[in-house]
N, C-alpha and C positions, 0 to 999 in steps of 0.2 A: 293561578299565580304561584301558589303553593308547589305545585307539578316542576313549574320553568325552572322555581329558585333549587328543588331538591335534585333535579336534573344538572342544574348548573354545576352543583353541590358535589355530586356524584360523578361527574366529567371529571372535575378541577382533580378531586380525589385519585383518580384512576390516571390519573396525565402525571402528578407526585407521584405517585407509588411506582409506576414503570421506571425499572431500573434495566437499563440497555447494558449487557452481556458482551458485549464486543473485547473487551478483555480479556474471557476464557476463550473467544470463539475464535482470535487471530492466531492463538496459539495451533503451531502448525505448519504443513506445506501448502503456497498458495502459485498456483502455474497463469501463465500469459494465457492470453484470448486474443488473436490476431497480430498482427504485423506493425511494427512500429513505425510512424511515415518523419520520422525525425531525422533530419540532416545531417545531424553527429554520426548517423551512420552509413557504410557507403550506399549506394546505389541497390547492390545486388542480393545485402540485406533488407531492404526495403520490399524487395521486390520478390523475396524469399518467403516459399508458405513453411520453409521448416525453423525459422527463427521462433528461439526460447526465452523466455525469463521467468525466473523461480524463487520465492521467497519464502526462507524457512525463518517464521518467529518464535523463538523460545521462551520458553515458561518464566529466565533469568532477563528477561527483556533486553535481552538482544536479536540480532538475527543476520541472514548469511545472504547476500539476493547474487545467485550468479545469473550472468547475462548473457546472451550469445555477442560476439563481440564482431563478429562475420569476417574473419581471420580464419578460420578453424576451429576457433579454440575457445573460453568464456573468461568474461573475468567478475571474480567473486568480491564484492563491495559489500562491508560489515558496518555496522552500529548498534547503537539502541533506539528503541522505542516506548513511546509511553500508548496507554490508551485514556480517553477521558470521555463516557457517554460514547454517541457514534463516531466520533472523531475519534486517530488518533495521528502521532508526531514519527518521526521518522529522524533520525542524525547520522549522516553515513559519514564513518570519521576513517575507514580503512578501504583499500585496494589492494589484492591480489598479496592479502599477506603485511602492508606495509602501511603505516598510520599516516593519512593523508596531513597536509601541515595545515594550518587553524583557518587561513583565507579560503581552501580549498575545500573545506569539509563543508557539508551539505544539511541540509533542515528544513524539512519539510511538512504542511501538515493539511491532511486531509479529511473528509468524510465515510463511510461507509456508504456505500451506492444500494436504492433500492433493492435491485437484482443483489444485493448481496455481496455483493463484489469490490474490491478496492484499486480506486484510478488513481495510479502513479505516472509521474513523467517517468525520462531515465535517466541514469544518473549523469549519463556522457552529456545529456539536453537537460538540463535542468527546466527551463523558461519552454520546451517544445512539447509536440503534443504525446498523452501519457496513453498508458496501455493497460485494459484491465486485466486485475488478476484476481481466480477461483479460487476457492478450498481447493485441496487435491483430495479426489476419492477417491 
C-alpha cells in the first residue's frame, strides 16, 4: 500500500515538474512535408511534388510563412504567435507586405504533433485540410 501511494506520489510529481520547451524550440525554420490536397489551390498544385511552405518563427514572436502560391511565385503571410505548453496560437494579420483588414485576419491554434511536427491548415483554406511542418536542419 505504501509502495502504490509513494509511486502515485512520484508520478504526480514528475507530471508537475515537466515543463514542455516548445517555446524555445519553434523558434526557427520550419519546411512543409508533402502536398497540400486543399481546393484553395489549383489543381496542378495539388498535384505538384515540388510545392513549398516555410515557416520562420522569431524569437520577437512573430514569424514570416511564405507559401507556394502555384502561380510561380509565393506569397508571404506575417503575424504573431504565442506558445503555452504543447500548444501554440498563430494570428496572420498580414499578406504580401500589406495588413490584412480585421474580418480577414486569421487565428488559429494548435498542438505540437508527436513526431514533433506542427499541422497547420493554409492560410488561402483556413477550415481544409493542413500540412505538416519540420524544424529545418
Amino acid at each position: 500500500m505504501r509502495w502504490s501511494i509513494l509511486s502515485a506520489a512520484i508520478a504526480l510529481l514528475c507530471v508537475a515538474c515537466h515543463n514542455p520547451d516548445l517555446d524555445q524550440k519553434i523558434v526557427g525554420e520550419w519546411e512543409s512535408a508533402g502536398t497540400p490536397a486543399s481546393m484553395a489551390l489549383p489543381e496542378n498544385v495539388r498535384r505538384s511534388a515540388s510545392w513549398s511552405a516555410a515557416i520562420e518563427f522569431k524569437p520577437d514572436n512573430t514569424f514570416a510563412w511564405t507559401v507556394d502560391n502555384g502561380t510561380g511565385g509565393n506569397d508571404l503571410w506575417t503575424g504573431t504567435y504565442s506558445v503555452v505548453g504543447y500548444s501554440f496560437s498563430i494570428h496572420v494579420t498580414g499578406l504580401n507586405g500589406k495588413e490584412l483588414k480585421p474580418d480577414e485576419q486569421l487565428k488559429y491554434t494548435v498542438r505540437q504533433q508527436a513526431t514533433g511536427s506542427i499541422r497547420l491548415p493554409l492560410p488561402q483554406d483556413w477550415t481544409g485540410p493542413s500540412v505538416d511542418y519540420f524544424p529545418k536542419n
